[in-house]
C-alpha positions in Angstrom: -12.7 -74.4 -18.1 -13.2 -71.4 -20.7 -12.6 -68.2 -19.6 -15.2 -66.9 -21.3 -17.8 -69.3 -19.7 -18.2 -67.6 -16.2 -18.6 -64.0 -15.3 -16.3 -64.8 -12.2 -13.7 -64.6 -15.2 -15.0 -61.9 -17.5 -12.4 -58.8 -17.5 -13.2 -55.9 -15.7 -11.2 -52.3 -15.9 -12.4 -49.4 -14.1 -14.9 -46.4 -15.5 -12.8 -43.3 -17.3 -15.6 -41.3 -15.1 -16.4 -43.1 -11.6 -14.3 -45.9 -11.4 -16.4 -48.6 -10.2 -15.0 -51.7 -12.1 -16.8 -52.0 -15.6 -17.1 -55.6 -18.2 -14.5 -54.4 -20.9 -17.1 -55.3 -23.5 -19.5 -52.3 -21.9 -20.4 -50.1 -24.3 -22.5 -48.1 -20.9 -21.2 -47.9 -17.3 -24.0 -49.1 -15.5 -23.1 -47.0 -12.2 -23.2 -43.4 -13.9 -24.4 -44.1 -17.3 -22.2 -42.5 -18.8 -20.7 -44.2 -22.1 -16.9 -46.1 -21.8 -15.4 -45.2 -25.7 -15.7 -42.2 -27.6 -17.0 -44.0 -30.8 -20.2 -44.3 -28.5 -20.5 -41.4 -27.1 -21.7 -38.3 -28.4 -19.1 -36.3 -29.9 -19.0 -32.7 -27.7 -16.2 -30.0 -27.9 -14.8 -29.6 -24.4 -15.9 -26.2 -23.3 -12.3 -24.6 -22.5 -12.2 -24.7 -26.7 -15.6 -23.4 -27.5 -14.6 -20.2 -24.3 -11.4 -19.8 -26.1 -12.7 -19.2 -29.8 -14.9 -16.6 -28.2 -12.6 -15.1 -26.5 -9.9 -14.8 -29.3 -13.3 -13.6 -31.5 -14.3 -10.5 -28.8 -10.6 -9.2 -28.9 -10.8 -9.3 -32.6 -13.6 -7.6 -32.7 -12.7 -5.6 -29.9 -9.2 -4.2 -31.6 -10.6 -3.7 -35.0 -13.2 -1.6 -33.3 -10.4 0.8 -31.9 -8.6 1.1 -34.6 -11.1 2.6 -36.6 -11.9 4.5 -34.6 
């Protein structure tokens, strides 16, 4: 018998985001939506990047402010 035939054969490797065991040809997981590559998914910065860049952008502003002062 195929392997490809039967679901009882189909691979399965767990969600990045809840775990519960997901078909490796997914593009969704079907517990928490949420999507299994990063070609599909919506490209996002992580927010740690977009804090930092404002962060690094108030001191700037911050010590050129002093200065001429």
């Amino acid at each position: 018998m195929d392997q490809d035939e039967g679901d009882e054969f189909a691979e399965t490797e767990p969600c990045p985001f809840c775990g519960t065991p997901v078909y490796e040809q997914a593009e969704v997981c079907p517990n928490c939506g949420q999507y299994i590559s990063e070609e599909d998914s919506s490209p996002r910065k992580p927010l740690w990047i977009v804090m930092s860049v404002g962060v690094c952008v108030a001191v700037i502003l911050i010590v050129w402010v002093l200065k001429s002062l």
